[in-house]
N, C-alpha and C positions, 0 to 999 in steps of 0.2 A: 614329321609326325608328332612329334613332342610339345605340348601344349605352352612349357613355358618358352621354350624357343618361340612360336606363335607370337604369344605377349610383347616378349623381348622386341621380335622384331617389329612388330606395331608401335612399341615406345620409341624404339631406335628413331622412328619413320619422323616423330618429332622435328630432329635437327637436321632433317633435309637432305638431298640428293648427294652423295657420293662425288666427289670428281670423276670427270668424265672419264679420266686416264685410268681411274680404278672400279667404271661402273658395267657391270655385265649386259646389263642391257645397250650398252652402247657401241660395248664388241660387240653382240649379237648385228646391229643397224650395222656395222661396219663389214660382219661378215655377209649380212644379203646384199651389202653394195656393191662390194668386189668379184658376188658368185654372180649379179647378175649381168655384171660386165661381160661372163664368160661365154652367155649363152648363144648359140649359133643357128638354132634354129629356125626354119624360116615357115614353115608348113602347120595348122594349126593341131594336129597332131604330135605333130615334131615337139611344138612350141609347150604341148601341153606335159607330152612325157619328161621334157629337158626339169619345166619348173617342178612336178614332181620327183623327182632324182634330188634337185639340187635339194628342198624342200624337207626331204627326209634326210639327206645328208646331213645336213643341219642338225637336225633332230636326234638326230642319234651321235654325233658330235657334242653337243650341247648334254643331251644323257648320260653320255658317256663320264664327261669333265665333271658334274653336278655329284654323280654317284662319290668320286673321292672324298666328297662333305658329310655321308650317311655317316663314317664311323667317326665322327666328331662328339663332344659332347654337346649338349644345348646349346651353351650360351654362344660356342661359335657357330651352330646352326642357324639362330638366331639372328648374327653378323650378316650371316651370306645371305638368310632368307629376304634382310631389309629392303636391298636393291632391286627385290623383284615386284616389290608392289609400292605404291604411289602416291598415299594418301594426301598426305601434306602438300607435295607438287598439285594436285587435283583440286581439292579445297583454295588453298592459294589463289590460284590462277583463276578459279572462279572469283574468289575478291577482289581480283583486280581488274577483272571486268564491271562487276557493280562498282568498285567508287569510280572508275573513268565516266562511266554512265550516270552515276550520283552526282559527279561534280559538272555533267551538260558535255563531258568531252567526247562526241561518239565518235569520232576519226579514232581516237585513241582506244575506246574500247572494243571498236571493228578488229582494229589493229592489232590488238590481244586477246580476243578472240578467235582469228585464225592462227597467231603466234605459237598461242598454248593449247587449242582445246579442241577446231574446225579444222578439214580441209577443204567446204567447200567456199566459194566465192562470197567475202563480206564488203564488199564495199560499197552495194547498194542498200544494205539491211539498215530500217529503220531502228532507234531504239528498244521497240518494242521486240521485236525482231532480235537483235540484239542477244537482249535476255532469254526469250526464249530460248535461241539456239544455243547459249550459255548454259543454262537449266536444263533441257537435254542431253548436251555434253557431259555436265556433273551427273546425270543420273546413269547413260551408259557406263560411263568410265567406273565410275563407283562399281559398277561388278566388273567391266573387266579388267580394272588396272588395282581391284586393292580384294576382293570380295571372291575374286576371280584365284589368284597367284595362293589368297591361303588357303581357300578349299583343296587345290590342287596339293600346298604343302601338305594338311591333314590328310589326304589318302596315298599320297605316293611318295611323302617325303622330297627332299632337297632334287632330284631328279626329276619328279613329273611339277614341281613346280617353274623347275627349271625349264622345260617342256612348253608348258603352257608357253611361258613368259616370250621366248622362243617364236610361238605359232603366233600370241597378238601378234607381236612386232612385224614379221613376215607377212601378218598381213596387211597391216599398215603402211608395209612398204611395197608390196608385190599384188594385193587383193582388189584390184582397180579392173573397172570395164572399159579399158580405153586400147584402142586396135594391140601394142605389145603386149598390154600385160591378159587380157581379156582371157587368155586358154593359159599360159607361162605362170599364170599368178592363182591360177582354181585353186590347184592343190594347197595353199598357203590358207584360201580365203576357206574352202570346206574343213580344212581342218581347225583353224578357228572357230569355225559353228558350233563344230561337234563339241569340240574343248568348253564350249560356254553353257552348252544345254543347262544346267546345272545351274551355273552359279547365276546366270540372268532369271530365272525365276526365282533361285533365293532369295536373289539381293529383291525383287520385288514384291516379294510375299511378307519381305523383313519390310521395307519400306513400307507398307498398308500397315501391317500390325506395329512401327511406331507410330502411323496417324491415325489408329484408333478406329481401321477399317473402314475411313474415308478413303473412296476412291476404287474399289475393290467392281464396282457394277465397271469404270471405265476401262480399269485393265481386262475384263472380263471380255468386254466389249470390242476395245480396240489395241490389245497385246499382238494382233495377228497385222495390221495394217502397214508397216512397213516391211518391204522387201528382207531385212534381217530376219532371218527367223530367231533371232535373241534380243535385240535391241529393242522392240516395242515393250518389251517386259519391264522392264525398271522405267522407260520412259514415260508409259502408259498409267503406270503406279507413282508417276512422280506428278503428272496431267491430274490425275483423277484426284490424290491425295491433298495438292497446292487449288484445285479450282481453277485450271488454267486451258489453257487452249494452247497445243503445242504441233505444231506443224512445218513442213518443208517446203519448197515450191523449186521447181525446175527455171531453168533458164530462159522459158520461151511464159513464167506465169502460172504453171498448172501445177496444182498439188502432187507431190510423191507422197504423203499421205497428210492426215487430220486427225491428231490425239484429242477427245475431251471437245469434240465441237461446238458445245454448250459451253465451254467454259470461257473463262474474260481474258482477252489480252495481257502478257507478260506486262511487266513494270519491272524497272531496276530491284524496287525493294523485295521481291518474289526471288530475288536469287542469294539474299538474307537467308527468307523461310525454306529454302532448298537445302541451305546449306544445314541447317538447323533440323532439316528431315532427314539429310544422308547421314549426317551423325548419328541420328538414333537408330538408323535403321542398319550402320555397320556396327553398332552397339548390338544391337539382337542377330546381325548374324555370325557376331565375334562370338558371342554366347552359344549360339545352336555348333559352329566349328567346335567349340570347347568341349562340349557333350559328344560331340561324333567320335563311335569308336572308330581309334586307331588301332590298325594292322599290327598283331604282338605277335613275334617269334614263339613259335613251341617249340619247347626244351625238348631234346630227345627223349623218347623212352628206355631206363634204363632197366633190365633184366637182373 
């Protein structure tokens, strides 16, 4: 809740990820690997109550361990808030998709494209393609891996950030429509919605107002077209604000949706001015976090 903890940990975020041996997010992946080893269910009721159970086990586990950081002062609040959000990883790995793309290497930016940013299938995507789906990634991600973990800090402290960070992961690893996870993986994937309501319209409301309310008629337009009910938000505001045409296409050809259909085909240097938009627009919603009242302790009443 502590605003210079906040800062702290955004500067921290500077020098990069944590070793894995010491990174909470990476116990977090580890512990949905080994719960979901456990599950026995075979019925899709079965399957659905089991991932629910385990799902909040988690959750309250994870709340549990978080809470021993509340009586901390800042600057080790700060320590522990870092790991939970991403920035530096996210920005990166977008730059290293545009110079493999800058320098002609698409096998190589395919290839770090799904490494860092996609799970779904790159190794038919054109250049153009490419970026896009690059530029997309940068702009969900920006709320829920950096925009996401500190809103959550500012109203629930070191535990519901902790929380959140928790339910992404879970459902990046459980939130899938594929025959096991389809009922086993719900609870993971609904509770991540709920967790982002929030911060995916912030981070896009902040994105429009650093491009000076370009793009505001597209998100308007087409924030609703993707099956996420959170992800068209930033993405939509990143289409409308860049002038870009951002889109998905299924395996058999056909659109799962069209951001911005008026707009022009990605290009390598487009994930430059993305990057250059996500900056400004975790600039303004680092600012609105700072202004947000934090939850203070009333002193008892003394007689």
């Amino acid at each position: 809740m502590s605003r210079p903890a906040l800062l702290l940990a955004l500067a921290l975020d500077a020098l990069g990820e944590p070793p894995a041996a010491l990174h909470p997010v990476v116990w977090m992946g580890r512990f949905l690997k080994r719960t979901r080893r456990t599950w026995t269910a075979t019925t899709p009721r079965g399957q659905l109550e089991e991932g629910a159970r385990s799902w909040l086990g988690g959750a309250l586990l994870t709340g549990a361990v978080a809470t021993l950081g509340t009586a901390l002062p800042w600057p080790l609040q700060g320590v522990l808030l870092k790991p939970l959000l991403a920035r530096k990883a996210l920005f990166d790995a977008a730059q290293e998709v545009q110079r493999a793309l800058q320098g002609g290497d698409l096998p190589e930016a395919r290839r770090l494209l799904a490494w860092h940013l996609v799970s779904r299938e790159t190794s038919g995507l054109t250049a153009s393609e490419v970026a896009g789906a690059c530029i997309e990634s940068l702009a969900e991600n920006l709320s829920d891996s950096v925009v996401a973990p500190l809103l959550a800090y500012r109203v629930g402290g070191l535990p519901l950030a902790a929380v959140y960070r928790y339910a992404n992961t879970a459902d990046a690893m459980w939130g899938y429509r594929t025959p096991d996870l389809e009922d086993a993986g719900k609870a993971a994937a609904r509770a991540d919605d709920l967790l982002n309501l929030l911060p995916a319209r912030l981070t896009a409301l902040c994105t429009l107002a650093a491009a000076g309310g370009r793009g505001w008629r597209v998100w308007a337009a087409d924030r609703r077209a993707p099956l996420s009910p959170n992800a068209g938000h930033p993405m939509s505001a990143f289409a409308g604000a860049l002038g870009l045409r951002l889109d998905k296409w299924d395996a058999v050809g056909q659109p799962l949706y069209v951001l911005n259909g008026a707009g022009r085909p990605p290009h390598h240097s487009d994930i430059a001015h993305a990057l250059v938009l996500a900056r400004g627009s975790l600039m303004l919603a680092t600012a609105a976090l700072l202004l947000w009242p934090a939850h203070q302790r009333r002193r008892p009443v003394t007689r």
